[in-house]
C-alpha angles and dihedrals in degrees: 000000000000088000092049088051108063084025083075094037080070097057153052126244117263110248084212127108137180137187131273138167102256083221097057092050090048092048080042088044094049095041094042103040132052119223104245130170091184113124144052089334122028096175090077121066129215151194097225145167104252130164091270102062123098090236096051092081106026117091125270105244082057087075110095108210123050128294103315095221086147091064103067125063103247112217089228090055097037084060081040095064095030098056086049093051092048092042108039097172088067092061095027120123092340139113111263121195114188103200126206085004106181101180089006100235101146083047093051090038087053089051090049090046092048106264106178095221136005138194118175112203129201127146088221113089091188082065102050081058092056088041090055090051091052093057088047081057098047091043088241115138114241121298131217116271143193144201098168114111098241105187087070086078143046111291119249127233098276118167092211132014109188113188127185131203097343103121090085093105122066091214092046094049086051095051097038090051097060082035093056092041094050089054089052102053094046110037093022083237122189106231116201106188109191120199138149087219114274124183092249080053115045090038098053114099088243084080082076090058099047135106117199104229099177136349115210119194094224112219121270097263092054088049082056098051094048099044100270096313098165096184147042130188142178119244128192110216105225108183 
């Protein structure tokens, strides 16, 4: 899985889906992840890519469904789900979207914090049934879920839109950024960016709209995972 891993730093996410039966992924979830709550936030657990799973060192073209991004704990949503656990209000009786949610775990932390309403939004279907099986794990009862690409339309009136690790792509920052800007104008949406400081990242000019709200140190086998990344913070998007 290491492999698979950077294999998929390296690379951006396919915009393609198929169909597959949701009771299939989750027997193909369950066979192929271990459940782990190691990491930035244990009181969440999750179905997760580790060293002893089959997956972890074969390559990555070997995995027969697309990219599993949502198998592996992201350091910007791992600060994502940290920061609202360890800061309800901001969560508390509004409107989440988790965007580009991969396992879902900011989703999952928002519904534990009181968020009024959550949709978790990813274009891959393989990840809404892990999703589905995270909630399972954290007795929670099913969450919304998404595979529409939403930023091909107008964005709704969201209080809070929270995003993790998807500025790894120049086009897509761009894109997110106007996206992101436009929702804030005209929803007055609050905007919670969390990265553990990529280059796509750090050198956009989004960098010049952006507050610091918290700065996590990620466990060591996370730093091995992500290149030696040793740190992942949460950032509000001012414009």
């Amino acid at each position: 899985m290491l492999t698979l891993c950077r294999a998929l730093l390296l690379r951006a996410p396919s915009a393609g889906q198929r169909s597959y039966s949701a009771t299939s992924l989750k027997n193909f979830i369950v066979q192929h992840t271990e459940v782990v709550s190691e990491h930035l936030t244990p009181e969440l657990r999750l179905h997760l890519l580790t060293p002893r799973c089959k997956h972890w060192y074969l390559p990555s073209d070997l995995w027969p469904y697309e990219d599993p991004y949502w198998a592996i704990y992201w350091p910007g949503g791992q600060a994502l789900a940290r920061y609202i656990l360890d800061n309800p209000d901001v969560v508390r009786m509004r409107r989440v979207l988790d965007l580009g949610c991969g396992c879902g775990a900011a989703g999952i932390a928002a519904e534990m914090s009181g968020a009024s309403y959550v949709l978790a939004n990813d274009i891959d279907p393989v990840a809404g049934a892990a999703f589905s099986l995270n909630c399972q794990l954290n007795n929670l009862k099913p969450l919304a879920f998404s595979t529409e690409n939403i930023l091909a339309r107008e964005g709704e009136n969201w209080n809070l839109i929270v995003l993790g690790d998807m500025f790894y792509d120049e086009k897509l920052a761009d894109h997110l950024h106007l996206w992101l800007r436009h929702c804030i104008a005209k929803h007055k949406t609050q905007v919670l960016i969390g990265d553990p400081g990529r280059f796509q990242f750090v050198s956009h000019p989004i960098q010049k709209q952006l507050k610091k709200m918290a700065e996590y140190s990620l466990p060591e086998r996370v730093q091995q995972e992500n290149y030696g990344l040793s740190t992942t913070a949460v950032w509000c998007y001012e414009p």
